[in-house]
Backbone as a printed PyTorch tensor [residue, N CA C, xyz], in Angstrom:
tensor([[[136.2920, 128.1450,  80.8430],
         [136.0450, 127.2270,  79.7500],
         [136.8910, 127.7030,  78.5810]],

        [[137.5300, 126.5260,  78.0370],
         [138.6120, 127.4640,  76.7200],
         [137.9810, 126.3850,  75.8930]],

        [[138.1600, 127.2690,  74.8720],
         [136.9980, 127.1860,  73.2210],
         [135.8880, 126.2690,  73.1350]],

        [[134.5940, 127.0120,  74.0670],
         [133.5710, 126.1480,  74.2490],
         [133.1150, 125.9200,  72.8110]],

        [[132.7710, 124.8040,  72.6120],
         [131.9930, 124.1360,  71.1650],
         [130.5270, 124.0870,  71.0910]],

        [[129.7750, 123.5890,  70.3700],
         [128.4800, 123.8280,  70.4360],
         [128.3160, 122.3210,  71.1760]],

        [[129.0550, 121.3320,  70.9250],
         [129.2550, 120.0610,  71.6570],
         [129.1180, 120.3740,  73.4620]],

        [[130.1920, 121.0840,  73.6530],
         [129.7060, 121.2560,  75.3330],
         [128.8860, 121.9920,  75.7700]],

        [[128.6750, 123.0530,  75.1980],
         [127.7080, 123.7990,  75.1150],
         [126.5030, 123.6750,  75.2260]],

        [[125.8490, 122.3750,  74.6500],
         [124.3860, 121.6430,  74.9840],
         [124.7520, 120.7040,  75.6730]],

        [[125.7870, 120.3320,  76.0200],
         [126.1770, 118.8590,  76.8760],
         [125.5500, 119.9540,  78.2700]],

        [[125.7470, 120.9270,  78.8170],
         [125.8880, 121.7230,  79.6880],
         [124.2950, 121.9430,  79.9730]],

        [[124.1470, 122.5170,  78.9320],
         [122.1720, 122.9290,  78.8730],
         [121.4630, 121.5170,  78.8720]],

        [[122.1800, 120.3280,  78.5740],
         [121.0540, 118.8240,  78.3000],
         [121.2950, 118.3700,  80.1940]],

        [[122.5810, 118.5460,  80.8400],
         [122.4780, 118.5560,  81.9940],
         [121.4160, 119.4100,  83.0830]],

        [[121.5040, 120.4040,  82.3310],
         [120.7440, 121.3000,  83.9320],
         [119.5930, 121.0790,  83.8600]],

        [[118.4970, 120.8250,  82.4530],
         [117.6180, 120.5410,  82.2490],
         [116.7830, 119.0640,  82.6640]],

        [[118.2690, 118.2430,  82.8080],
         [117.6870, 117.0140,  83.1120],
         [117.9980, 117.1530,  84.4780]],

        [[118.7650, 117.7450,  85.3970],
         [118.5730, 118.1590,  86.6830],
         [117.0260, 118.6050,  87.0180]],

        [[116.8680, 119.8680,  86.3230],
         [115.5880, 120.1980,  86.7360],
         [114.1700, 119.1790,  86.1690]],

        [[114.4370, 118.3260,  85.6910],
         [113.4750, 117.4790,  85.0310],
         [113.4330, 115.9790,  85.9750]],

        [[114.6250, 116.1670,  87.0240],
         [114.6250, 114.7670,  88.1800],
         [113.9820, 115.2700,  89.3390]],

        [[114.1820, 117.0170,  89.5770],
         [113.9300, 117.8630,  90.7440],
         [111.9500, 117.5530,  90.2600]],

        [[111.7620, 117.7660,  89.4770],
         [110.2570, 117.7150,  89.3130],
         [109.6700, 116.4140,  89.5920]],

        [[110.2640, 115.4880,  88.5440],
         [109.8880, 113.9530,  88.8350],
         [109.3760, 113.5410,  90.1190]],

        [[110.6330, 114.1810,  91.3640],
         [111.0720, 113.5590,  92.2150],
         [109.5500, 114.0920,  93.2420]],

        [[108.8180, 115.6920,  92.9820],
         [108.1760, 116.2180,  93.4400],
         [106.8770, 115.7650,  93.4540]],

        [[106.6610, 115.1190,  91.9430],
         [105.1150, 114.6250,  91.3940],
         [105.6490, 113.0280,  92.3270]],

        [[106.6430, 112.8320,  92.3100],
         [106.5530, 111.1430,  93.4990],
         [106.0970, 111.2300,  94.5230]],

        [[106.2760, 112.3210,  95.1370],
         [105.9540, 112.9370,  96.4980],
         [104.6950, 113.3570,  96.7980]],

        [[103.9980, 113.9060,  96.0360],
         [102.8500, 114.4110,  95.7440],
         [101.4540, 113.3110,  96.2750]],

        [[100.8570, 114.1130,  97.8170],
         [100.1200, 112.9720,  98.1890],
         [100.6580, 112.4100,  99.3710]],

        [[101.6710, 112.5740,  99.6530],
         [102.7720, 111.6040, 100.8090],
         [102.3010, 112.4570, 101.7990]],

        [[102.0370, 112.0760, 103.0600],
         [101.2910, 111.9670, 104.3420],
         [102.5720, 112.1580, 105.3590]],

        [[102.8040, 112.8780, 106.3820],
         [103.8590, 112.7110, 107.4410],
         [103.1340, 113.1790, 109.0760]],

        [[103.3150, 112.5400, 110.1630],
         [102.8500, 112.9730, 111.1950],
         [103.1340, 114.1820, 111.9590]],

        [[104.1170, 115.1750, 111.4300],
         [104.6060, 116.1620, 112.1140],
         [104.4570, 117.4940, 110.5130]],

        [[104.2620, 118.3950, 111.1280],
         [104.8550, 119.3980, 109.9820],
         [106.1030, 119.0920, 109.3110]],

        [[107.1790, 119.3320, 110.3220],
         [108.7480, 119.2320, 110.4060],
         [109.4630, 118.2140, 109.3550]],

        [[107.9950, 117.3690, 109.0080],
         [109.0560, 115.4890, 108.7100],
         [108.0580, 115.5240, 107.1170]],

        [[107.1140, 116.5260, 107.1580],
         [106.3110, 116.3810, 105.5200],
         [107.4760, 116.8930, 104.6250]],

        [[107.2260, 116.2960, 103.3880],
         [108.0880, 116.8200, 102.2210],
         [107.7570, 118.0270, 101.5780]],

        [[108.7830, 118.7650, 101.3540],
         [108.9130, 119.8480, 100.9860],
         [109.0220, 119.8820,  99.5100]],

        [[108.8010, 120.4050,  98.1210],
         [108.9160, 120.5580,  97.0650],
         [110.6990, 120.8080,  96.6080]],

        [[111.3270, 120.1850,  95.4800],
         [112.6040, 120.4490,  95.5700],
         [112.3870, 121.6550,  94.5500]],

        [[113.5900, 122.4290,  93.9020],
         [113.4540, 123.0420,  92.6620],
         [115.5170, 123.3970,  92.4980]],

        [[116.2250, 123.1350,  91.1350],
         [116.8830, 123.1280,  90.8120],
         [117.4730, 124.6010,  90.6620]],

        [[118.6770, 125.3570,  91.1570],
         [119.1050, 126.6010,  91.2210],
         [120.3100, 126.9080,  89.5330]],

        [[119.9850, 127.6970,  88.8570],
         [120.6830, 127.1890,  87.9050],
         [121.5370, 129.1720,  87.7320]],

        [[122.8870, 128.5060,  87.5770],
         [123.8190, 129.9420,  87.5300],
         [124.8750, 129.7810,  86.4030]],

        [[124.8800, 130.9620,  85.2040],
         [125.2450, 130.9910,  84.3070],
         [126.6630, 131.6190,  84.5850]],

        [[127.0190, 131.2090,  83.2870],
         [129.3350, 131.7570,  83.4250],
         [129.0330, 132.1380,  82.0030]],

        [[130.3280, 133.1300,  82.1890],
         [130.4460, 133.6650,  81.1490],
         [131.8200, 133.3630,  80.8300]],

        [[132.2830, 132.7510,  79.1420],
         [133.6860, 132.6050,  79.2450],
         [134.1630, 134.2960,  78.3170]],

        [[134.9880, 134.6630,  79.1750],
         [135.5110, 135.8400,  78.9260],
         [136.2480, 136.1130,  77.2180]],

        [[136.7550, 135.1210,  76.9410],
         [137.6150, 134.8490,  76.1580],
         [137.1030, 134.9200,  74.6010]],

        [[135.6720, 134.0530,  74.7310],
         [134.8170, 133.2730,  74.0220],
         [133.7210, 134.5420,  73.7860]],

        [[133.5830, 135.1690,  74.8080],
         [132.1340, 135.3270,  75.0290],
         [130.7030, 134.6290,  75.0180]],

        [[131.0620, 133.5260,  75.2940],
         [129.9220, 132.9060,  74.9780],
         [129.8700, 132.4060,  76.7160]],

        [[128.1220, 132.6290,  76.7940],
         [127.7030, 132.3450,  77.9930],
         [126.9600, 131.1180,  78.4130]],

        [[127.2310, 130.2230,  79.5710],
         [126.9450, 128.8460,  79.7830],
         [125.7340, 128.3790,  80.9180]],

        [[124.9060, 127.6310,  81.2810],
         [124.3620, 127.4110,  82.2780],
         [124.7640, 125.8060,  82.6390]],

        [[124.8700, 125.9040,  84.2790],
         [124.8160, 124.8350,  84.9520],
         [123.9790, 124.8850,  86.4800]],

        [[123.7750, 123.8890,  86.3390],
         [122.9880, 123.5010,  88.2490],
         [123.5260, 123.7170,  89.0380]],

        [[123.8620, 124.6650,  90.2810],
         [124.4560, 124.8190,  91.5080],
         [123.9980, 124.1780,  92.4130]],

        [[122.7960, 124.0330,  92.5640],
         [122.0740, 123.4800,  93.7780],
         [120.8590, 122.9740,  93.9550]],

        [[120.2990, 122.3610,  94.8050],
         [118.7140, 121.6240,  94.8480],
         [118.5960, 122.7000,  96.0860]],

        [[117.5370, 123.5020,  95.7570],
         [116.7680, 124.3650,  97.0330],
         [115.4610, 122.9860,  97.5030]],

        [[115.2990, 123.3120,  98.8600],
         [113.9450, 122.9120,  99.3860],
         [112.7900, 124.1430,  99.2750]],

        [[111.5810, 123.5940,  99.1380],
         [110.6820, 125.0760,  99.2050],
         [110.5590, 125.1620, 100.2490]],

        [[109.8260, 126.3990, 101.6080],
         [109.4460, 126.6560, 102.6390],
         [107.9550, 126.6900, 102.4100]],

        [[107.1330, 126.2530, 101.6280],
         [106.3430, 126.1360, 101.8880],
         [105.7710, 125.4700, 102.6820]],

        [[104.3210, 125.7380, 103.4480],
         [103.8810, 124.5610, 104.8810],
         [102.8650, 123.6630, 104.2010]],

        [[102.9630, 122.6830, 105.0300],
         [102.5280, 121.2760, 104.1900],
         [101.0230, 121.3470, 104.4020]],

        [[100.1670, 121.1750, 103.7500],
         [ 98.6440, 120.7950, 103.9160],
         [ 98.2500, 120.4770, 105.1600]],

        [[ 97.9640, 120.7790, 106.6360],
         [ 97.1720, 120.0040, 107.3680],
         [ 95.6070, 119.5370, 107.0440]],

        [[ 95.5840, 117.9640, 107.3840],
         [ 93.3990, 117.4560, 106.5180],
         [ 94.0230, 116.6890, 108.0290]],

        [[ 92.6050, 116.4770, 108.6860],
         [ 92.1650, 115.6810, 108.9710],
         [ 91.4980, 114.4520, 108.4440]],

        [[ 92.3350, 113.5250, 109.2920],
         [ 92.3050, 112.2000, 108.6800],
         [ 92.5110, 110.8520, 109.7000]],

        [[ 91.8310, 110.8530, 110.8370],
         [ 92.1020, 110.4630, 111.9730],
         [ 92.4330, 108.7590, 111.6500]],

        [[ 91.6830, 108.4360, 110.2630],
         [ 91.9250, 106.4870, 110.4560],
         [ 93.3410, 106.4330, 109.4400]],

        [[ 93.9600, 107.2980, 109.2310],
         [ 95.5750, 107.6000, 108.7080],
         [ 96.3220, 106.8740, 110.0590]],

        [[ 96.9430, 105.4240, 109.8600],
         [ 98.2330, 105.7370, 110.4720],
         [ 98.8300, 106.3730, 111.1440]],

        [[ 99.3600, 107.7100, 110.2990],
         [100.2550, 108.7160, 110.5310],
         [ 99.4770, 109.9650, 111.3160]],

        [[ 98.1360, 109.6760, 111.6800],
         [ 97.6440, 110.7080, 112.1680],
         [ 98.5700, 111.5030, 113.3210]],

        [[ 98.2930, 112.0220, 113.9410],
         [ 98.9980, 112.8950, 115.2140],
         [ 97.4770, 112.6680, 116.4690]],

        [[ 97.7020, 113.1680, 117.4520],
         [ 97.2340, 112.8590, 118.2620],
         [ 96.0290, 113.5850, 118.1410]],

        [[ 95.9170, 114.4030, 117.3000],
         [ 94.5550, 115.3710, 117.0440],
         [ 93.8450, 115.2630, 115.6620]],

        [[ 94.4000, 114.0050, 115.0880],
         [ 93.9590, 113.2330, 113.9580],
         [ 94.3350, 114.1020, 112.7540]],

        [[ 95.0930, 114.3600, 112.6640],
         [ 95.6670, 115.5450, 111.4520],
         [ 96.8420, 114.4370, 110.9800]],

        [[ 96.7430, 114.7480, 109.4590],
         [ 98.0890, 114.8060, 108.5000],
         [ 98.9040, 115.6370, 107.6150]],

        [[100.1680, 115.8130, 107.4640],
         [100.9100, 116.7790, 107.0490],
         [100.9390, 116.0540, 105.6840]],

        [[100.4960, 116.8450, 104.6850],
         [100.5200, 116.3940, 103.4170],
         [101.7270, 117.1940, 102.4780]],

        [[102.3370, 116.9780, 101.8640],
         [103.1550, 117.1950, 101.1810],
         [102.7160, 118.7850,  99.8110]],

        [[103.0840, 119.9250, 100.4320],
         [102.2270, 120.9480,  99.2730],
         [102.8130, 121.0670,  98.0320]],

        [[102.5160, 120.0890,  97.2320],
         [102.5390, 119.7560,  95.8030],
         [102.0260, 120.2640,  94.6630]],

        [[101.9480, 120.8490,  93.8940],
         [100.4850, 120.9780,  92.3940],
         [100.7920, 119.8840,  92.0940]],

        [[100.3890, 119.0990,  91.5460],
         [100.9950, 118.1220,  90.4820],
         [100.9110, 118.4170,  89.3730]],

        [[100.0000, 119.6230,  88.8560],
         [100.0380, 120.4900,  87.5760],
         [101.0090, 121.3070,  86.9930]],

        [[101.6510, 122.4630,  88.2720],
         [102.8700, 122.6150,  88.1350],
         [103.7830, 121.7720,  87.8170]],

        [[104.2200, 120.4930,  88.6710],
         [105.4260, 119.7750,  88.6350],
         [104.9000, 118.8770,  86.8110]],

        [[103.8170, 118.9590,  86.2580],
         [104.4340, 118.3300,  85.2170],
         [103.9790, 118.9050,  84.1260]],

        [[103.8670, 120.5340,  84.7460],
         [103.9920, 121.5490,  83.3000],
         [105.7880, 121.5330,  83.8890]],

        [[106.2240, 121.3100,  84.3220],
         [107.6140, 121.6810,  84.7250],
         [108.5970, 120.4970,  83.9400]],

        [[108.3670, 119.0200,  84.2660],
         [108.7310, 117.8380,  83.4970],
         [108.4340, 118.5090,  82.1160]],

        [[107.2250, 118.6050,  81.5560],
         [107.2200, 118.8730,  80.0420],
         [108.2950, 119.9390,  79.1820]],

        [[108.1890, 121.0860,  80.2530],
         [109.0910, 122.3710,  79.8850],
         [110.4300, 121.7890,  79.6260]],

        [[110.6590, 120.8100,  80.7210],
         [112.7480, 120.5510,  80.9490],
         [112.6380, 119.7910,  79.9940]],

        [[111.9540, 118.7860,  79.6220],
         [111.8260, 117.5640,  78.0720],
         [111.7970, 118.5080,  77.5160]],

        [[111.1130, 119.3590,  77.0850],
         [110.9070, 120.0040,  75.6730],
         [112.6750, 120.8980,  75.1470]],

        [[112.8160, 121.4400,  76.5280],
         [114.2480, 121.9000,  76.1200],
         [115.4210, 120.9800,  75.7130]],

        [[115.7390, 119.9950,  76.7730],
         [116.6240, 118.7260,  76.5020],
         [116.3400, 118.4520,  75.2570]],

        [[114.7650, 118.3650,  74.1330],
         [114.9760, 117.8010,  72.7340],
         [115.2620, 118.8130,  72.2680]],

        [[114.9050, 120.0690,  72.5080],
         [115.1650, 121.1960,  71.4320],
         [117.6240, 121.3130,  71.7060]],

        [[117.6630, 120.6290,  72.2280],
         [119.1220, 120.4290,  72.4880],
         [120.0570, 119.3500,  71.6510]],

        [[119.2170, 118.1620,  72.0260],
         [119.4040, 116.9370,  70.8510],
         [119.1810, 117.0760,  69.6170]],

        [[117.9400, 118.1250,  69.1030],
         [118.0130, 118.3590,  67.6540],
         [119.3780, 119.5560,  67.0930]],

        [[119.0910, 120.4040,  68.4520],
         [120.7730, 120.7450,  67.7690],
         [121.7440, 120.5820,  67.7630]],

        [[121.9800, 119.7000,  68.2840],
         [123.3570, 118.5550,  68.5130],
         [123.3780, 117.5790,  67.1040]],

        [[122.3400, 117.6460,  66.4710],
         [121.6850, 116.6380,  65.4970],
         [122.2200, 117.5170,  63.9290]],

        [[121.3890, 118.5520,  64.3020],
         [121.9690, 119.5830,  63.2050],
         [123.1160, 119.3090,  62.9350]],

        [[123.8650, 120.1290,  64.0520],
         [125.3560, 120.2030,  64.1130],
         [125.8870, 119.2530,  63.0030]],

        [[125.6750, 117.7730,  63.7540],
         [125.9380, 116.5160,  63.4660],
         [125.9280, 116.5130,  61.7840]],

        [[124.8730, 116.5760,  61.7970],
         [124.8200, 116.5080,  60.3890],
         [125.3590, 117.4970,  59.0720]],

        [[125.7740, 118.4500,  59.7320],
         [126.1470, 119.8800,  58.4290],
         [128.0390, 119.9910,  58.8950]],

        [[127.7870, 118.9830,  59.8100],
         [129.5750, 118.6550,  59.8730],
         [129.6740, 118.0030,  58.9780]],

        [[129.0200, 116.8940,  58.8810],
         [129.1390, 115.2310,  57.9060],
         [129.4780, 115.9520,  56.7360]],

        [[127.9970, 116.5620,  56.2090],
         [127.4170, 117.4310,  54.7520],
         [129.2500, 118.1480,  54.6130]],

        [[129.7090, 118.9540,  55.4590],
         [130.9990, 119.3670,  55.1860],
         [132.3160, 118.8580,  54.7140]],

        [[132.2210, 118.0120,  55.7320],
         [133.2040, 116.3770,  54.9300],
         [132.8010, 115.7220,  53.9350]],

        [[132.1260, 115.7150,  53.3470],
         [131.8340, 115.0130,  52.5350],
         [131.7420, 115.9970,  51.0700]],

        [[132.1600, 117.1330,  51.1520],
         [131.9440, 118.4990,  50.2590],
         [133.4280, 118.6640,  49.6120]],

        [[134.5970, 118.2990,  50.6840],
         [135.7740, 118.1500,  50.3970],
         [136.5080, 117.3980,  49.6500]]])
């Protein structure tokens, strides 16, 4: 990165955050979802996030590398008038909190605004500067 600004700089952090804030969404959608096999229940996503350092700058950056799946194993309940039962009346439920996933949404919002207000700052004590001249 050559002469990161405070502009890309939260452009970078408003991304990974809203990565990890779709990875959650996407989890609390899921949350509840029923599958007939272990193998085919949904797994929890969670966003892998790996920081750079620009050498030059020193200033250090984060971005999203990757969507992990969890290994966690899915809920078996019996539930034999399910559809999706299996032949021994079981369903693979999706192992969700939904408490976690939207203390997790709140956390990634709360950062993304604490990003926009300093993008806002910025914004504004640039103006205040031009206008000093």
């Amino acid at each position: 990165m050559s002469n990161p600004t405070l502009f890309s700089l939260t452009e970078s952090a408003m991304s990974a955050q809203l990565v990890r804030m779709n990875a959650a969404t996407s989890n609390l959608a899921n949350a509840g979802s029923v599958s007939t096999t272990k193998e085919e229940a949904y797994r929890p996503i969670r966003a892998v996030f790996q920081t750079a350092l620009d050498e030059a700058s020193g200033v250090s950056t984060v971005s999203s590398t990757q969507l992990v799946r969890s290994n966690a194993n899915p809920i078996e309940r019996y539930d034999p008038a399910n559809a999706l039962a299996n032949e021994e009346g079981n369903v693979f439920e999706a192992p969700i909190d939904e408490s976690a996933e939207m203390i997790e949404i709140m956390e990634s919002a709360r950062q993304y605004q604490n990003m926009v207000q300093a993008l806002q700052t910025a914004k504004q004590l640039m103006l205040e500067t031009l206008r000093s001249k």
